[in-house]
N, C-alpha and C positions, 0 to 999 in steps of 0.2 A: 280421794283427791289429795288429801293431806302426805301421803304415800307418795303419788307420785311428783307433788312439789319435792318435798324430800328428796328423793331419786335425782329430779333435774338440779337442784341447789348444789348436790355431792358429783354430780359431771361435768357444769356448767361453771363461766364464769360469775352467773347468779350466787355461787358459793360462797367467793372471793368477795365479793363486795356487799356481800349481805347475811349476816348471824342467822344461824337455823334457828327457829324458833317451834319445834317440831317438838313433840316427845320422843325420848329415847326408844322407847317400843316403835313410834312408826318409820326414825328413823331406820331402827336396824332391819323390816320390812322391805327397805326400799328396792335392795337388789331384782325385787320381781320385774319394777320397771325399768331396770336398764334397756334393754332393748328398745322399748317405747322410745323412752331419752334419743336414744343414737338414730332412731325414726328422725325426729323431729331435728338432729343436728344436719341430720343428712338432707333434711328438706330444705332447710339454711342455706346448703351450700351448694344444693342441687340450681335452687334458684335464680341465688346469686350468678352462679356461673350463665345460667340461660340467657338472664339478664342484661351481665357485663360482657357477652359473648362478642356480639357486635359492634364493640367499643375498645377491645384492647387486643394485642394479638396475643395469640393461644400461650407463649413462653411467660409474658406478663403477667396473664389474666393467673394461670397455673401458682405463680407467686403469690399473686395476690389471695387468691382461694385457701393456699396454705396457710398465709396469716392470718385469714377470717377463720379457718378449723383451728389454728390453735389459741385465738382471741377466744374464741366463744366457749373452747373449753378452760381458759382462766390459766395456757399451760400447765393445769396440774396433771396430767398424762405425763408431759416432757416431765416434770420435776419426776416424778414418779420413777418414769426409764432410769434417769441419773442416779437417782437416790441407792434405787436397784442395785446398779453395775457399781456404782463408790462402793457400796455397803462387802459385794466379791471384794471390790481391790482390797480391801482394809482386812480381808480375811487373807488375803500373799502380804499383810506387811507394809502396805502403802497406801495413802491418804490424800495423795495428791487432786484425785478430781477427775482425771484424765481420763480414766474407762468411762465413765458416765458421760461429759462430754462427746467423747467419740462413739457413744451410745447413740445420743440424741442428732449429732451430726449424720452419721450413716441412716439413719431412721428418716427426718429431715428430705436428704438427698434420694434415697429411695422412692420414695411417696414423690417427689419433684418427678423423679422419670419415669417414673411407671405413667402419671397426670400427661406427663409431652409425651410417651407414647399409644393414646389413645385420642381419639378421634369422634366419632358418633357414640363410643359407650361411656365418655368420660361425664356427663349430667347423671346416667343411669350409675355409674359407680361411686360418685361423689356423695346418691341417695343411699347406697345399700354398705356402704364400707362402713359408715359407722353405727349401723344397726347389726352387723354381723362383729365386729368388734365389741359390743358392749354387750350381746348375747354369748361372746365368748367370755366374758369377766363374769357373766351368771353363773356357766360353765363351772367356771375357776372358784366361785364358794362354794357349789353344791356337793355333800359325802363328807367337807372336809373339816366339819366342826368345832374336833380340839387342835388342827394343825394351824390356826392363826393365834395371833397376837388376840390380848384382853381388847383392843381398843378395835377390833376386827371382829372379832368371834360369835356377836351378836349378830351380826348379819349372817354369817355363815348360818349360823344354829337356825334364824327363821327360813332359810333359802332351802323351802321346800318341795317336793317333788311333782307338787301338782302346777304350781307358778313357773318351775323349769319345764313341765313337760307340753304347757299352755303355747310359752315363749317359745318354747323349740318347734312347736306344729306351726305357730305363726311368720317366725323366722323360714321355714322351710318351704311354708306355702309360697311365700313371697318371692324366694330363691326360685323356687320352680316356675310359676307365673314368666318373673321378668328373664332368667337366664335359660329355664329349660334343665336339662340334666346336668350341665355345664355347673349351674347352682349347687345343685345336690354334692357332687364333689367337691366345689369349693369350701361347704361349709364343714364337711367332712375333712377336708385337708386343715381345717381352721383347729376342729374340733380335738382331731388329735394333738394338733400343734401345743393347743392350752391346756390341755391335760399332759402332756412331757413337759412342758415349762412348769407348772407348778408340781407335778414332780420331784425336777430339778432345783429349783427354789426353795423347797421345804427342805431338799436335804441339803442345802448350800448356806440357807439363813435359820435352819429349825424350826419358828416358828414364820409363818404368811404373815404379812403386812400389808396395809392398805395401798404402800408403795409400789407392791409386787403385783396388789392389782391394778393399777394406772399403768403400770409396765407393759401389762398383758394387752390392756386396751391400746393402747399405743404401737405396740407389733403385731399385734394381729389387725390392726388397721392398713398398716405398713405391705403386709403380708397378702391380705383382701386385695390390697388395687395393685400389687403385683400379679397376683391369679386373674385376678381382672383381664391385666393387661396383656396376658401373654397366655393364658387357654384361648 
């Protein structure tokens, strides 16, 4: 239990406004329950929308959903994206801000039109984007032990293969259930996505950072309610 407080404290805006008081050990555990965490973000928002449906029209309501997803996760996702893409520019030479910005802009706008182009599966995709995104940041520690940062690498090191392998039959069941085979490839096109991004990041920043993985959650969220919306 202790684990999975942890887990939602390190997703949630419960982070932000409130000191972990966890041990080190059960903190760096926690990665098993990400996925859970993006369960319960998504039941948040799944709700909310059911809820607010018959009260606002669809472009509004859209809006407003996207500031309850990123209130509830404390924007530490967005800072994450940004920190990311700054962290490139400063590798060309430049410090200005502007790659990260027009990180989290394009990300932002994305997830807007993907949410106005769906219709009856936008409840169902508001539940599963963000448990398919934070099963992809399980993804992204698992194998990769010494390629993170000290302030990282605890977690990696416990993000074992029975708590990924758990997470990923649960993830998949669930994909299959509500999507059918449509699921299967989605999670699959996710899964390669976060293994080339991190990839790419370890050899862009040497070592991962916890930045690189609020990045991952954040596009492959982005990237969820695009397949969503268009398989």
């Amino acid at each position: 239990m202790q684990t999975l407080l942890a887990a939602i404290k390190s997703l949630t805006l419960w982070g932000r406004i409130s000191a972990s008081g966890s041990s080190p050990r059960v903190v760096e555990k926690r990665a098993a329950y990400f996925p859970l965490v993006g369960l319960i973000v998504g039941l948040l928002l799944g709700v909310s929308h059911y809820v607010l449906a018959p009260y606002l029209e669809p472009e509004i309501l859209n809006i407003v959903i996207i500031s309850l997803w990123i209130s509830a996760t404390g924007a530490m996702h967005l800072k994450g994206l940004k920190d990311t893409f700054d962290a490139l520019e400063k590798q060309d030479g430049q410090s200005n801000g502007t790659l990260g910005i027009t990180a989290v802009l394009i990300v932002i706008l994305l997830k807007s039109a993907a949410l106005n182009s769906m219709d009856e599966m936008l409840t169902l995709s508001l539940l599963l984007s963000p448990l398919f995104a934070r099963w992809a940041a399980l993804l992204f520690f698992f194998g990769y032990n010494t390629r993170f940062d000290e302030a990282t690498r605890g977690i990696a090191q416990h993000t074992s293969v029975w708590p990924v392998l758990a997470s990923t039959a649960a993830t998949l069941a669930l994909a299959l259930y509500f999507l059918g085979r449509k699921g299967l490839w989605i999670t699959l096109i996710l899964s390669l996505f976060t293994l080339s991004l991190r990839a790419l990041l370890h050899r862009g920043h040497s070592l991962l950072s916890n930045s690189n993985v609020d990045a991952v959650v954040e596009l492959t969220e982005g990237l969820s309610l695009i397949l969503l919306a268009s398989l």
